[in-house]
Steps between C-alpha positions, in 0.01 A plus 500: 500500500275361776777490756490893494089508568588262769761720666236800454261294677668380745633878573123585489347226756819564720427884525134420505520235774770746746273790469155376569684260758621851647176677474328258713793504755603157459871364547547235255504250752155589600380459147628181445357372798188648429518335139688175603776526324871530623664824601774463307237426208341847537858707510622277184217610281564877667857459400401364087653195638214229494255436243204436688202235365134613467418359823738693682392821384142431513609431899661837502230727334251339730649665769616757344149555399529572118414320199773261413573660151513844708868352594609462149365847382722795466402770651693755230 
């Protein structure tokens, strides 16, 4: 049963993540530099690949400039 919220919210910070990455007009590379993470990092978690830890996506809403749980929230 938790393995389906965890797909949903990994579907939901991947969408989340690509859009506001995209709004700001940042290439994924940029973020992750930005954020210090790895490229690859950044299109994994896009892709529902990766599973990222709080510290990465406290890195990642710092520059994305949004409240960390603002990555995790569906926006339905």
């Amino acid at each position: 049963m938790w393995k389906k919220e965890l797909d949903r919210r990994k579907a939901v910070l991947a969408t989340n993540i690509k859009a506001l990455r995209l709004e700001m007009g940042l290439a994924q590379e940029r973020l992750a530099l930005e954020a210090g993470v790895d490229r690859t990092l950044v299109s994994k978690i896009e892709r529902q690949i990766a599973n990222p830890s709080l510290e990465i996506l406290v890195k990642l809403a710092v520059i994305l400039k949004i409240p960390v749980t603002t990555l995790l929230t569906d926006k339905k």
